[in-house]
N, C-alpha and C positions, 0 to 999 in steps of 0.2 A: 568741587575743587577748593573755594573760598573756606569749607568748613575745614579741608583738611591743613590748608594752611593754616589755618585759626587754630586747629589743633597741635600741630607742629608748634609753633609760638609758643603756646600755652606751656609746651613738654619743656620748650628748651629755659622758658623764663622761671619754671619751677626748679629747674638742674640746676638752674645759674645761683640760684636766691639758696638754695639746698646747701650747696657748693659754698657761699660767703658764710652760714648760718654755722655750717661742720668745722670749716676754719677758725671762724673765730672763736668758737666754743672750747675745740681741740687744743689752738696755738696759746690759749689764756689760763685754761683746766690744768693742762698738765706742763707745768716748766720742766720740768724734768724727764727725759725721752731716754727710756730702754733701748737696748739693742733690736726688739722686737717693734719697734715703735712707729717706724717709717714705713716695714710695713705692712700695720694695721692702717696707717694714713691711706699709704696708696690705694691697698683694695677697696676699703672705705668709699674714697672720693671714686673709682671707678664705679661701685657702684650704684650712688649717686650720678655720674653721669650716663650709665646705662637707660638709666629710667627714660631718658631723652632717645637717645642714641637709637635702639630698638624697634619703638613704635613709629620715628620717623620712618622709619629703612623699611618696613611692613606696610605703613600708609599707604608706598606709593602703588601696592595693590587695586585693584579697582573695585569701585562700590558696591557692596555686595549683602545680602543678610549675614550672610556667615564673619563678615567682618566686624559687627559688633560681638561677638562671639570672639574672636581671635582678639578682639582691645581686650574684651574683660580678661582671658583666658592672660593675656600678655601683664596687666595691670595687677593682677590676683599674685600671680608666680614673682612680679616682679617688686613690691611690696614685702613677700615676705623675705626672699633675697635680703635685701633691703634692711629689713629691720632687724633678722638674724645677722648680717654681716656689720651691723653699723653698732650691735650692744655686742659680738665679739670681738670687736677692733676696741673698743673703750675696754673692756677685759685688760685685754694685752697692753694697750696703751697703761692703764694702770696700774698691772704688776710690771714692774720694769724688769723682774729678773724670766718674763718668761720667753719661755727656748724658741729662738729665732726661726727654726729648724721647725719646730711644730706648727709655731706661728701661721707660714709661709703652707706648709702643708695643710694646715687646713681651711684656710681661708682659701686655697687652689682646690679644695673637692666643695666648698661655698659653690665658688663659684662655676665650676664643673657642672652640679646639680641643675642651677638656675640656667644654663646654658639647654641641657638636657628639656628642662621643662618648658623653651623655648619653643626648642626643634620641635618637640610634642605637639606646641600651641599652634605650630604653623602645619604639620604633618596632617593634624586631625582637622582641621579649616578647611585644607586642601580636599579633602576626605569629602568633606559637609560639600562643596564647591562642586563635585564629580559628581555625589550621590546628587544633588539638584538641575544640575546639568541633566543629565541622564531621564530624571522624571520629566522634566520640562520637551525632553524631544519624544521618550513614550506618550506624553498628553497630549500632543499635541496635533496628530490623524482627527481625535474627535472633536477638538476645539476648530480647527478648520473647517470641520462636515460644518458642524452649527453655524460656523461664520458664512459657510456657502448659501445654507438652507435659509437663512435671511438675509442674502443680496435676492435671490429668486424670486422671495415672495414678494419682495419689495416691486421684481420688475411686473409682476404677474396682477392681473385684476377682476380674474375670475373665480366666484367662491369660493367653487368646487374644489379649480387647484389650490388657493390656499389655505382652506379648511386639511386640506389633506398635505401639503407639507406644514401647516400649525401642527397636524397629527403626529408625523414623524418627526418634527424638532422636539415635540414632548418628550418621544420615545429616548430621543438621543441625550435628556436630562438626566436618563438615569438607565444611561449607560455606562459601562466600567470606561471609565478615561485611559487607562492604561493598555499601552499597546507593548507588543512584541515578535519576535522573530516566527513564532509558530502562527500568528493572525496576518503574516503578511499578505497567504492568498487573499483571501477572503476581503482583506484592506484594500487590493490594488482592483477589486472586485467593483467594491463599493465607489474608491475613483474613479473605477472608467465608467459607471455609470453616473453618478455624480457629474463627469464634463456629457455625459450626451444629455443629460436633462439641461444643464447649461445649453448648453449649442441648441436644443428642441427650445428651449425660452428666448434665446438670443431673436432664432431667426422665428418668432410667431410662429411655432410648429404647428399642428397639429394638437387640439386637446386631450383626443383620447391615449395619444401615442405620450402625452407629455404625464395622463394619471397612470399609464403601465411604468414606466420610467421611476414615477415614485412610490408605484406598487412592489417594482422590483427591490429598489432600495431597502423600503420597508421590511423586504425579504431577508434581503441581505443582513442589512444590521441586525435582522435577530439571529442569523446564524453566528454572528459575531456575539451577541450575546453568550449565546449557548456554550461557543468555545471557550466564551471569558471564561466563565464558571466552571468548567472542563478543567482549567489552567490553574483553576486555585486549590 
């Protein structure tokens, strides 16, 4: 939160200083003001103060990978904006006879374009935001097996059984992380056995009932394997 306000500050003391720097260069440069003149000023200074405006209003998004992606993507489009619109406004500011009429029109599809490249910047984030979302809940079946399979061994302190779930958390390193709609059985397979080895550990079960439990398992996730590869 501190960076983002530190980075807000930063947007609006750069508009501000941007802003005194165009004035005074503009109001000293040219004494003499075309019809066309005011406004080359105004779009100008808009968008100089965009550069601020924009990335505040986007910041208050939440912290995200894809949000360095969306600064640069905002920062890129919003510079050249910027620099196209701020050598066409001294254009105009310095022929004085030019047509107020085109002026005005072009400087509205300027800024038209950079508005476009805006929506783009936040469209395609959104995008990146969904596609990571989505991975992060199909990974996430195998990452809990592994997190299960080393609370278990942790509780357990007999060789055998943890030689044999070391065995099968190996296997589950290199397994496909990616889950989907077609591996549901077989996934909800592998959970219900998963909590009865739980519950056979919980309550000091039984050893040999607790190595069939991860024999099963063992079974299972390679048919989960199998599918995986099936699926690609």
């Amino acid at each position: 939160m501190k960076n983002k306000s530190g980075a807000a500050i930063m947007e609006i003391a750069a508009a501000v200083v941007g802003l005194i720097v165009y004035n005074v260069f503009v109001l000293l440069i040219f004494r003499e003001k075309g019809d066309a003149y005011w406004s080359a000023y105004i779009f100008s200074m808009l968008a100089i103060a965009v550069q601020a405006i924009v990335p505040i209003v986007t910041s208050q998004k939440s912290s995200r990978m894809s949000d360095a992606l969306l600064g640069f993507s905002l920062l890129k489009s919003g510079m050249i904006y910027l620099a196209v619109q701020i050598i066409f406004g001294l254009i105009v500011m310095a022929v004085r006879t030019f047509p107020v009429t085109w002026a005005v029109v072009i400087q509205m599809i300027l800024l038209a374009v950079y508005v476009i490249m805006v929506i783009s910047a936040i469209v395609a984030d959104h995008h990146v935001e969904e596609v990571n979302k989505k991975t992060a809940e199909r990974t996430f079946f195998v990452k809990a097996l592994r997190a299960d399979l080393a609370v278990q061994k942790s509780r357990v302190s007999d060789a055998e059984v943890t030689a044999a779930l070391d065995k099968l958390a190996e296997k589950l390193k290199y397994a496909d992380p990616t889950s989907s709609d077609l591996l549901a059985k077989i996934e909800d397979q592998i959970s219900d056995t998963m909590e009865q080895l739980k519950a056979e550990i919980a309550g000091g079960g039984d050893k040999k009932q607790i190595l069939q439990l991860i024999h099963l398992l063992d079974l299972r996730i390679d048919e989960r394997n199998i599918k995986c590869r099936l699926l690609k």
